[in-house]
VEXBAGU-879418 format. One record per atom (N, C-alpha, C, O, CB): x, y, z. Coordinates in steps of 0.02 Angstrom, whole numbers, plus 50000, padded with zeros to 5 digits. Glycine has a CB too. Layout:
XYZ ...
REM end
This chain:
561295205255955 561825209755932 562505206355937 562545201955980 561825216255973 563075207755900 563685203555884 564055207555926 564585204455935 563965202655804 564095214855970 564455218856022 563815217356102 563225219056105 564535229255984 564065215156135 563595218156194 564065219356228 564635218356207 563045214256232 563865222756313 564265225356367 564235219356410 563745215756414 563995232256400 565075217956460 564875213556494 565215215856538 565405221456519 564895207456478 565435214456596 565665213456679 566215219856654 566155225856666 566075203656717 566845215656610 567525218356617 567675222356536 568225223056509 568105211256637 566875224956506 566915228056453 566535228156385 565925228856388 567385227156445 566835227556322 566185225356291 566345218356215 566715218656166 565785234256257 565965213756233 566055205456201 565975206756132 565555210856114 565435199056225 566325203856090 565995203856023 566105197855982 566645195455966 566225209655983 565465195455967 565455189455931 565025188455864 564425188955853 565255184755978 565445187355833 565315185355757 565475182255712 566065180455716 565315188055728 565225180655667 565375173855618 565285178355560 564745179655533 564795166155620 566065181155539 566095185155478 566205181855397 566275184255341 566665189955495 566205175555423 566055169255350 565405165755345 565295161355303 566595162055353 564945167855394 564445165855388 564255159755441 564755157755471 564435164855325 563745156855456 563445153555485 563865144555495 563635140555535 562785154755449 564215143655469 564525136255461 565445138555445 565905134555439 564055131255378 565475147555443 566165147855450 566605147455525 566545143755573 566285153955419 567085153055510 567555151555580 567165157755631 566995162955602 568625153455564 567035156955706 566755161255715 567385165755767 567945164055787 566045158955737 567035171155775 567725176855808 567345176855865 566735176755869 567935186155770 567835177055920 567435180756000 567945184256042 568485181556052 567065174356060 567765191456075 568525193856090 568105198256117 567565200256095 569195195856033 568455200156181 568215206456221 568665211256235 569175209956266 567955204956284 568505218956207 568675227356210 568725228856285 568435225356326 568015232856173 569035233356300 568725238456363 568115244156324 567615246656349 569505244156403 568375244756262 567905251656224 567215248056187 567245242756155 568465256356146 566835250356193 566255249756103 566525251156066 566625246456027 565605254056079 566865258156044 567225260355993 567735252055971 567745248255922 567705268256022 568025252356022 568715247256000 568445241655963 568775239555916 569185243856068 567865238755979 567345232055978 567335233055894 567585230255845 566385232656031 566885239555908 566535240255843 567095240655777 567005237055728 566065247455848 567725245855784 568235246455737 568275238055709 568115235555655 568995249855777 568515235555762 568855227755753 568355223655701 568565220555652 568885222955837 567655224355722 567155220555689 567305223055610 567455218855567 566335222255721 567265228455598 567085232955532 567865229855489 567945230055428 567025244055552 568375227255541 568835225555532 569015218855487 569345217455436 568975226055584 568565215155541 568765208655500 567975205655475 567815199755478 569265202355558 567595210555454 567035210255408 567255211255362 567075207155319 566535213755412 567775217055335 568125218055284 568645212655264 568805212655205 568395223755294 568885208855299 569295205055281 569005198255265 569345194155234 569765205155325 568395196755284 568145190655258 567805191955186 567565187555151 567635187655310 567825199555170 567345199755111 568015198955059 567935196755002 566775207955104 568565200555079 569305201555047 569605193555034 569955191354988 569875206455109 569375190655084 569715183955094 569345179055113 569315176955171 570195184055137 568985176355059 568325170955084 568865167255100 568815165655159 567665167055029 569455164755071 569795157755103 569965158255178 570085152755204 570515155755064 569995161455202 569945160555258 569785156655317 570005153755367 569805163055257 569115158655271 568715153255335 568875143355327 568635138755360 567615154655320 569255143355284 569305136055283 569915135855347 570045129955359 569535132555197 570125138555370 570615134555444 570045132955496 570195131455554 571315141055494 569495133155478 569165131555543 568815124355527 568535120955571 568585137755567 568875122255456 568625116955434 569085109855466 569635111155441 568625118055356 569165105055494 569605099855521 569265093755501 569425088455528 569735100155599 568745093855453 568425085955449 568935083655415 569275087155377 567685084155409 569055075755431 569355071055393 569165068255330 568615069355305 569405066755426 569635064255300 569135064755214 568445061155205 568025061755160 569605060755145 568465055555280 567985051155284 567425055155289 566955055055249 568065046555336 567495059255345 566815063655354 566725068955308 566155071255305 566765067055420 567265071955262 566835073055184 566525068255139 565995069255108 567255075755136 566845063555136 566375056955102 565685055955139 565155056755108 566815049055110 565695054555189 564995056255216 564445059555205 563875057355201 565025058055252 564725067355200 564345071755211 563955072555125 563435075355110 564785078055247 564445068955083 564325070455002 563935064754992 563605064554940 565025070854946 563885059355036 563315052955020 562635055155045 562085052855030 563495045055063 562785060355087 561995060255122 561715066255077 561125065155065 561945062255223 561955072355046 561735074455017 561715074454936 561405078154897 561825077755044 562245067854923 561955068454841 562345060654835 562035057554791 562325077054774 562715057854853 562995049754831 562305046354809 562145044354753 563395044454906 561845046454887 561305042854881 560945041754822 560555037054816 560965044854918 561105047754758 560705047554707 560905044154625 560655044654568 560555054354707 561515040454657 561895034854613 561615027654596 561355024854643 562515033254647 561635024554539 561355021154505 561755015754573 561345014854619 561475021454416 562145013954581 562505008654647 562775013454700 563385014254702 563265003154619 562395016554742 562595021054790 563105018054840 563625021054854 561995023454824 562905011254869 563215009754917 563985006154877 564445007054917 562695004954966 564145003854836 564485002854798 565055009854788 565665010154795 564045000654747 564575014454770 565165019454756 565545022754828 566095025454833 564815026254708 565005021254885 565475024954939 565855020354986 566095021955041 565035029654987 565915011554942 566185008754970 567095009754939 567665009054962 565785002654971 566895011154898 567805013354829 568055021354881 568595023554898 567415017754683 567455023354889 567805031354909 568145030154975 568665033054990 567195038454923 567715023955028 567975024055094 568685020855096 569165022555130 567485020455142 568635015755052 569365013255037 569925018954993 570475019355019 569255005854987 569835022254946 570245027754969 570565030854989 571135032154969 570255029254978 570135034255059 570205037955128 570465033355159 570995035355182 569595040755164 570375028755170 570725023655228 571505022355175 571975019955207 570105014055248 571615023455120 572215021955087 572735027155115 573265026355146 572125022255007 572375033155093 572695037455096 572855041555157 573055047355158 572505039955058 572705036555219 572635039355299 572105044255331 572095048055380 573235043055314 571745042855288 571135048255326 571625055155344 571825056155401 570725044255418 571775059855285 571905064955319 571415071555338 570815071555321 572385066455288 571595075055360 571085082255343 570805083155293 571325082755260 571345088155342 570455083955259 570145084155192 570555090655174 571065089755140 569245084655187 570485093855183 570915100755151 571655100955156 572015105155128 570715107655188 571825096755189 572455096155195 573005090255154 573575087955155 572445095655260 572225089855113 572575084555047 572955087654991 572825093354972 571985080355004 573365084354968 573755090454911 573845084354852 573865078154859 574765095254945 573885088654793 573885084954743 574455078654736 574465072954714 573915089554692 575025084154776 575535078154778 575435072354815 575555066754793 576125080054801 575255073254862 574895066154909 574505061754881 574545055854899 574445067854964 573975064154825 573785059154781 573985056654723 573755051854694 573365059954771 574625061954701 574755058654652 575315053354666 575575050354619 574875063154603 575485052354730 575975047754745 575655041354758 575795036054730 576375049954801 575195042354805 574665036854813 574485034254753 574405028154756 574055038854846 574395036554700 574075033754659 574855030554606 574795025154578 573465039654626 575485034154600 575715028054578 576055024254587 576525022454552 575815027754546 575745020954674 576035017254719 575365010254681 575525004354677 576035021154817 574805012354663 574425007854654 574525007954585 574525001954571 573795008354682 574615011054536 574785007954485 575165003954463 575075000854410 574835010154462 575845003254514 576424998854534 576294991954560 576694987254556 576815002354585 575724991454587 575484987454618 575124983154604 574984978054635 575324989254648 574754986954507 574474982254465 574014985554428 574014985054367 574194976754497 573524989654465 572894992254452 572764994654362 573334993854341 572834998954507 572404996754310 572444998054275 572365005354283 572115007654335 572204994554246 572555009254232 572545017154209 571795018054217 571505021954254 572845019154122 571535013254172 570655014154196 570465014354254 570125019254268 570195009254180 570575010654293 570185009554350 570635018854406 570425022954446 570424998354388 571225017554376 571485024654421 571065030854407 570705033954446 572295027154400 571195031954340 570635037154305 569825036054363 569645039154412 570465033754196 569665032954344 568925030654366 568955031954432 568395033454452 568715022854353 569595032054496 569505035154555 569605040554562 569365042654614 569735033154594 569915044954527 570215050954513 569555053354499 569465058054538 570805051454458 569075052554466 568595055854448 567955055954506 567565060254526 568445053054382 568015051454516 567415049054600 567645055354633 567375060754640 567655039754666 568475052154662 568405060454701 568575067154700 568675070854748 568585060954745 568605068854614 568485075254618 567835077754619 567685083154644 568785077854577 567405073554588 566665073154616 566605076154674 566405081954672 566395066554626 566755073054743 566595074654795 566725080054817 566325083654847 566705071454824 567325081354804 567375090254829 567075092654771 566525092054798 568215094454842 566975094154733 566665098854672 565895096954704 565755102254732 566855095854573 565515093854710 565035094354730 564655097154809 564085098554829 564995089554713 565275096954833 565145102154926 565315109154908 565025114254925 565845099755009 565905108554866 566055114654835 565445118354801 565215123254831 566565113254786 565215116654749 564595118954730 563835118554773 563345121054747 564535115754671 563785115154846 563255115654883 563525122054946 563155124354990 563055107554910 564265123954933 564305129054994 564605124255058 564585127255112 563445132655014 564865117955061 564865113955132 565445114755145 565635114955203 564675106455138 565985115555076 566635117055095 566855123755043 566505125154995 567115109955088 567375126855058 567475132855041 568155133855028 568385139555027 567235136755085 568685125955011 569205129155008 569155125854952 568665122154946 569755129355054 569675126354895 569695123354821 569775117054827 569995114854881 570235125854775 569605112054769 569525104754765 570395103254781 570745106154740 569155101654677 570615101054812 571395097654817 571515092954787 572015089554799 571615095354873 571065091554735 571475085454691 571285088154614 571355084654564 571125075954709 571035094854613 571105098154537 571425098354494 571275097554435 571125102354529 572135099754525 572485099154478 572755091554461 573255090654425 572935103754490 572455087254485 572945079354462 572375079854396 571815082254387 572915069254534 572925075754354 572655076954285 572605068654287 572915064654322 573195081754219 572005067154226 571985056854194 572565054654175 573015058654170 571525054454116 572625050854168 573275044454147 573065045654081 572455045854075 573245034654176 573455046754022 573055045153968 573205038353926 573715035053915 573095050853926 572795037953914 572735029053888 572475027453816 571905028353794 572145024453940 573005024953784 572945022953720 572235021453714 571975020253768 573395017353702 571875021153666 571055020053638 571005015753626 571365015253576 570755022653588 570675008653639 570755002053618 570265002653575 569855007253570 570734996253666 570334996353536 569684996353488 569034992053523 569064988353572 569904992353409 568524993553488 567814991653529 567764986253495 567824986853434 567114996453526 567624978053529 567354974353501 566624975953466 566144979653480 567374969953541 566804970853408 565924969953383 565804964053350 566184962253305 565624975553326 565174959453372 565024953053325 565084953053257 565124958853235 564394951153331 565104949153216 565194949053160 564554944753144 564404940353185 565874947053142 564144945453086 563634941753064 563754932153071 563334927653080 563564944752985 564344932053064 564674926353060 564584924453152 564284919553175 565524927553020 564804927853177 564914928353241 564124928353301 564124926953361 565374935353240 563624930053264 563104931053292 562704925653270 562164925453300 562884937053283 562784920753221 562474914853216 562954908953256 562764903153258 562344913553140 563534911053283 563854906553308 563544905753383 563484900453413 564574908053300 563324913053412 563264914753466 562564911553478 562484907553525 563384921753473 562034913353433 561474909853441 561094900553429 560554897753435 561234913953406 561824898753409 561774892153407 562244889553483 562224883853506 562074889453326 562494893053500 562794891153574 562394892653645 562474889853699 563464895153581 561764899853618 561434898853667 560894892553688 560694890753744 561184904153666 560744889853623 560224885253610 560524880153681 560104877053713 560234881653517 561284879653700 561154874053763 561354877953817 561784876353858 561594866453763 560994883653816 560994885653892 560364884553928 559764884453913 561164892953900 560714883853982 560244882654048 559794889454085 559494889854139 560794879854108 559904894354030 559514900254074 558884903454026 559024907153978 560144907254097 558104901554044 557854902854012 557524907653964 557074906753924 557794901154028 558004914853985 557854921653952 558424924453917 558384930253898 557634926854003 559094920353903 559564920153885 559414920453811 559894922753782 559894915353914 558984919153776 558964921853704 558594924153699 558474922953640 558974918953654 558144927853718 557754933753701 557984941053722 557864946753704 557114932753730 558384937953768 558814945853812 559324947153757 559504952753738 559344944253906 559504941653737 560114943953682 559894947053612 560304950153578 560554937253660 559394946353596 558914948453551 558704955753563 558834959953520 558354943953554 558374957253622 558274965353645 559134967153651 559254973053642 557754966453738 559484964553658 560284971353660 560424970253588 560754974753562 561214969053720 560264965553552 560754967753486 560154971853442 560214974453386 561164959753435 559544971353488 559074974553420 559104981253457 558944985353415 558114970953398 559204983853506 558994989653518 559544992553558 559424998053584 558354989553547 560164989653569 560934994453596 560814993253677 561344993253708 560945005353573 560364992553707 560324990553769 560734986253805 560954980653792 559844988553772 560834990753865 561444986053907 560994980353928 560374979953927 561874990053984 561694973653959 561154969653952 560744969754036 560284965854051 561464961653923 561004974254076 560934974654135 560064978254112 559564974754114 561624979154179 560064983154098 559504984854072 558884981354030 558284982454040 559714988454045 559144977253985 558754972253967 558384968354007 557774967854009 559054968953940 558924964854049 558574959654118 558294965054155 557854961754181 559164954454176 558224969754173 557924975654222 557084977854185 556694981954210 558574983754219 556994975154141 556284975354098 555704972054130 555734966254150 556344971654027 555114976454137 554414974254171 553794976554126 553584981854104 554334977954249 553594969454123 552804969554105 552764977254068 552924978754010 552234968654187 552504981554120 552334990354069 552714993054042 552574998954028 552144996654100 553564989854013 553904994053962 554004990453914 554534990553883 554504997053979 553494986453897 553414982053834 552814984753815 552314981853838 553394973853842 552664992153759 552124995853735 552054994153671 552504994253629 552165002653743 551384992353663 551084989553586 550734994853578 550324996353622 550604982353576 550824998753520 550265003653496 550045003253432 550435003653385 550455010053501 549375002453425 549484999953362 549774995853309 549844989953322 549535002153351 549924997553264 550504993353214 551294993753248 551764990753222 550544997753124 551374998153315 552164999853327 552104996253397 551644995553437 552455009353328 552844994053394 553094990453451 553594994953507 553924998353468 553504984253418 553744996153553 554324999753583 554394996053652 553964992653678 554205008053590 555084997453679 555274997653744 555405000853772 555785004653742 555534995653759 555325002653830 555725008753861 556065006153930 555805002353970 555175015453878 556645008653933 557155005653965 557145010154028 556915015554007 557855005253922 557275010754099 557105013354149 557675012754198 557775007054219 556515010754168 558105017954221 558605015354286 559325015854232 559885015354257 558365005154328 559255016454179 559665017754151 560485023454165 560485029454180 559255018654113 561045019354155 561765023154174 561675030454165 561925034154207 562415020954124 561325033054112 561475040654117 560745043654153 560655049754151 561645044354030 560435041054173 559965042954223 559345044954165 558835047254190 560275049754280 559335044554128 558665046354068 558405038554036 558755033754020 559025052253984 557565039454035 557375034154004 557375035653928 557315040753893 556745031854031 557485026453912 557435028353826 556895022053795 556855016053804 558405027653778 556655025353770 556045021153705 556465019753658 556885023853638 555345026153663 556395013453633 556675011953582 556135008353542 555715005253573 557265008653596 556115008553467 555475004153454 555744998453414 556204999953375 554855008153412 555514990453416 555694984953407 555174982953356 554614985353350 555784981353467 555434978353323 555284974253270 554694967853302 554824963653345 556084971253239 553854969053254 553514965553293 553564957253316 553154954553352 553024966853268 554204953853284 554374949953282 554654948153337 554494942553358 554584949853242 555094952053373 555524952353438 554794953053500 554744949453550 556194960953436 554414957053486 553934957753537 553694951953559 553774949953617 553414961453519 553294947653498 552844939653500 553354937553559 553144934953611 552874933053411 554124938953546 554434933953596 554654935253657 555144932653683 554924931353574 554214940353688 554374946953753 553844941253798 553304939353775 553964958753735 554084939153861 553344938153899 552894942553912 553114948353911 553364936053956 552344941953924 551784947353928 551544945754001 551204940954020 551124946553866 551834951154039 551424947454096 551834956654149 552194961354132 551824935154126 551454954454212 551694960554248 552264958754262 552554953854238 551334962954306 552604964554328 553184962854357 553754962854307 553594964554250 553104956554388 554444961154320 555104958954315 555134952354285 555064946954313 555434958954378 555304954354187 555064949154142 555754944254157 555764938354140 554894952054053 556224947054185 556734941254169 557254943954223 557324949554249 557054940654078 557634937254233 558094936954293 558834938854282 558904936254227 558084929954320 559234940654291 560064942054264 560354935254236 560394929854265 560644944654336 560524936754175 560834931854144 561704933354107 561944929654064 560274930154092 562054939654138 562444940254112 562964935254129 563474935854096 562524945854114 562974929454180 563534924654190 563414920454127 563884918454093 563514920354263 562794919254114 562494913054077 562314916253998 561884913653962 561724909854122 562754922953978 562704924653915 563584924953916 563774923453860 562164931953896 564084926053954 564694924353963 565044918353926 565494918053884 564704923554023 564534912353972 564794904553951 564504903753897 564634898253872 564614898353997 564044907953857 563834905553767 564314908653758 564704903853755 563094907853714 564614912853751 565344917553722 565734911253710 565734908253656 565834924053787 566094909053769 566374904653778 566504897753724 567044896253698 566104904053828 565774893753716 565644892653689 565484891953626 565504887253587 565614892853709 565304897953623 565444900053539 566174901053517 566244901653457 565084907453520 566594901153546 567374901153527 567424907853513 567804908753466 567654896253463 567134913653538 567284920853508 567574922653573 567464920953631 566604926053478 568044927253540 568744928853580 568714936453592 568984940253552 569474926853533 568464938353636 568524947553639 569114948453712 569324945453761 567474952553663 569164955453673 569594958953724 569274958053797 568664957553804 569654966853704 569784957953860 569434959053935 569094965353949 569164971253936 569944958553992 568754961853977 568354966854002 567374969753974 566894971954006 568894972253987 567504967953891 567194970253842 566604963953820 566324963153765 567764972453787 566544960153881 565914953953869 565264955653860 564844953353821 565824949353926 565234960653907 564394960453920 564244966253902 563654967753912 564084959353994 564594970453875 564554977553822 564554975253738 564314978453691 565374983153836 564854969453737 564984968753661 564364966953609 564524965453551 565494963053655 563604967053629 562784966153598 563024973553599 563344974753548 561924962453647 562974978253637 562924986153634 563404988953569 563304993053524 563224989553714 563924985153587 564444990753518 564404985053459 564624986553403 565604993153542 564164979253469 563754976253399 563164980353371 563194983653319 563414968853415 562624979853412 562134987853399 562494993453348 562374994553289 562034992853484 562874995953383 563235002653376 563405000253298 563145001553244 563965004753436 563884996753317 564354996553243 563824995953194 563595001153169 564954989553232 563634991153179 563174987653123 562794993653119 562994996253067 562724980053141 562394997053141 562175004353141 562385009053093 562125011753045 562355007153197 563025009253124 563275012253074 563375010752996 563215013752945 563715013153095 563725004853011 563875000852939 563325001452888 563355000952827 563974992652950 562745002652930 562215001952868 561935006852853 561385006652824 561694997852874 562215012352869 562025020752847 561805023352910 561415027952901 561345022052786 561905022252962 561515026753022 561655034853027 562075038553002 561755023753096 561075035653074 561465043853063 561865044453156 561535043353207 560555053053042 562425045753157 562865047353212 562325051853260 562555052853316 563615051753184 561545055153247 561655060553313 561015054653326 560865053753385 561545071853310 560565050153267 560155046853288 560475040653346 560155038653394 559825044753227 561175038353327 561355032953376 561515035553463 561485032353515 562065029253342 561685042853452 561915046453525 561105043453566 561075039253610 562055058253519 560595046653540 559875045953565 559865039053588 559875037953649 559285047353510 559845033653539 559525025653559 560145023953602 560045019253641 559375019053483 560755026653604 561335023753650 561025028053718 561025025453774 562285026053620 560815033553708 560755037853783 561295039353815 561405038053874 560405034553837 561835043753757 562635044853775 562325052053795 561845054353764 563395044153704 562675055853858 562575062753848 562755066653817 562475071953803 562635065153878 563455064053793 563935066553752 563945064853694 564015058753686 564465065553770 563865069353622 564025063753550 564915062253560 565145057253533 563835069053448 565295065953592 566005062253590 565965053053633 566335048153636 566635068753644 565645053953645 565605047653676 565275041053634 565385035053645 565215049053737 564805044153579 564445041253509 565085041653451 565135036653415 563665047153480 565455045753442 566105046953391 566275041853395 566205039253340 566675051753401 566515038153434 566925030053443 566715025753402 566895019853398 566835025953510 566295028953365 565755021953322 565635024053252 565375020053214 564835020653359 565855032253224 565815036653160 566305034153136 566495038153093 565825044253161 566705029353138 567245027453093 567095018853043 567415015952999 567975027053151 566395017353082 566095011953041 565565014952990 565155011452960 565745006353088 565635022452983 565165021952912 565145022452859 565515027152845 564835024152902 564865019652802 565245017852748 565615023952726 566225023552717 564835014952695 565225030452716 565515035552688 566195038352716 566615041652686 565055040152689 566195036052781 566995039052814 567555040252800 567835045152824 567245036652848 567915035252750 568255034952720 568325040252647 568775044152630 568205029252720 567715038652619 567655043252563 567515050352583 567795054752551 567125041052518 567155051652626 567405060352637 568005063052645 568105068952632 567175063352692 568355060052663 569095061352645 569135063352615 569165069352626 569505058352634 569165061252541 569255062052479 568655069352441 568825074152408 569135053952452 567885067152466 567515072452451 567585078652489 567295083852472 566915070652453 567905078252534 567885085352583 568525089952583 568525096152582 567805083152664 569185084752584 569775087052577 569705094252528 569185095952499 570235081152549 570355097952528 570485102952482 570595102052440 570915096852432 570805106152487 570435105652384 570425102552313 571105104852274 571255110652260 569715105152270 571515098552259 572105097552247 572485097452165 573085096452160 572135092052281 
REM end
């Protein structure tokens, strides 16, 4: 019972936010008095869930914590991502977690943009940790609103997406011919034939190389948006798949870098080891694709995230003209 009788009257203890809220303990001379009080601030926790967050004092570290053990862990680079969050928290002084305010991060943050960092990479932390509270938030662990909700993205001009050029892709494959890494042209072969990152490519074993019949496919596994994708390949590309169990090939993205290099093709930073993927993409398009078929073989969750690539098809331009109002 949350009232009992004791020595000098009667105790009452309760946790009117629940089991992990703030709890109350206070002793009456009366039952009556006990009981009023309870009915009291039962009513007021049903009035005022925020409340119970003054009893919360973890630091932001030990919300980062608490969000790795129940859901970080389930990140494509787990330990990776809670190494960005701990640096952070240690940036930003380990404060109270609730006692973070938007202004505190938005100062922090353009102390580091001052400092060099790109809009991307700010964006990209900004989003980690609103993650983290939105996700305790939605498991019930914390109960007061996300404190960095309202900081809004940097917004950042749209660069354009590299893409090989036919010209450009015989340059590339005559530069791999003197590399030193022996899966370095067949890996480049699975990303431009099938949009595959190339991290994914090299991540290929023995059983996702499926021959059925007259049809060839791959299926890609561990993949960024967490879904596997089949893609089916040209039997030509297969003959040149090793056939064997296990982990067909070793990481070669340093040693598909220095053919870039080599080949004298000049892309934007950053955009090396993505640029077989939005070669995929583009040329896709260029040659009549359909925009919701490329969302699928890309494995975007989003088609706004496939849109980036509806401006290479031939008709694009001319719907303009066919769709516009008639003038």
């Amino acid at each position: 019972m949350s009232i009992k009788k004791v020595e000098n009257g009667y105790f009452l203890d309760i946790r009117p936010w629940g089991r992990e809220g703030k709890r109350v303990r206070k002793t009456f001379k009366t039952r009556s008095e006990a009981q009023r009080y309870q009915n009291h601030i039962v009513a007021e926790a049903q009035q005022k869930p925020w409340m119970q967050k003054q009893d919360d004092k973890r630091r932001l570290s030990e919300v980062i914590d608490k969000w790795y053990d129940v859901h970080g862990r389930t990140y494509t680079q787990p330990e990776l991502t809670k190494n960005k969050l701990d640096a952070i928290a240690v940036a930003l002084k380990n404060p109270v977690a609730q006692n973070l305010t938007a202004n505190d991060y938005s100062e922090w943050r353009g102390k580091r943009l001052k400092s060099g960092i790109s809009p991307k990479t700010a964006n990209n932390e900004l989003t980690l940790l609103k993650s983290v509270f939105n996700k305790l938030i939605e498991l019930n662990d914390i109960s007061y609103e996300n404190p960095v909700a309202k900081v809004t993205k940097i917004k950042i001009q749209e660069t354009e997406l590299a893409f090989l050029t036919d010209e450009d892709i015989e340059k590339l494959f005559e530069a791999i011919k003197g590399a030193r890494h022996p899966n370095l042209e067949v890996v480049t072969k699975i990303c431009l034939s099938t949009g595959a990152r190339i991290s994914e490519a090299c991540g290929l074993h023995g059983s996702h190389v499926i021959k059925s019949g007259d049809s060839y496919r791959l299926t890609f596994f561990k993949t960024k948006g967490k879904k596997n994708r089949t893609i089916p390949i040209k039997k030509s590309l297969y003959d040149e798949i090793p056939k064997h169990t296990g982990p067909l090939f070793t990481d070669c993205r340093k040693a598909f870098e220095r053919a870039i290099d080599r080949a004298g093709i000049i892309l934007p930073k950053g955009q090396c080891t993505h640029v077989m993927r939005h070669t995929f993409a583009s040329h896709f398009m260029m040659n009549g694709g359909n925009i919701l078929v490329l969302q699928k073989i890309l494995g975007h969750a989003k088609i706004e995230q496939t849109m980036v690539y509806a401006h290479f098809a031939p008709s694009h331009l001319e719907d303009v003209i066919r769709f516009g109002p008639k003038l």
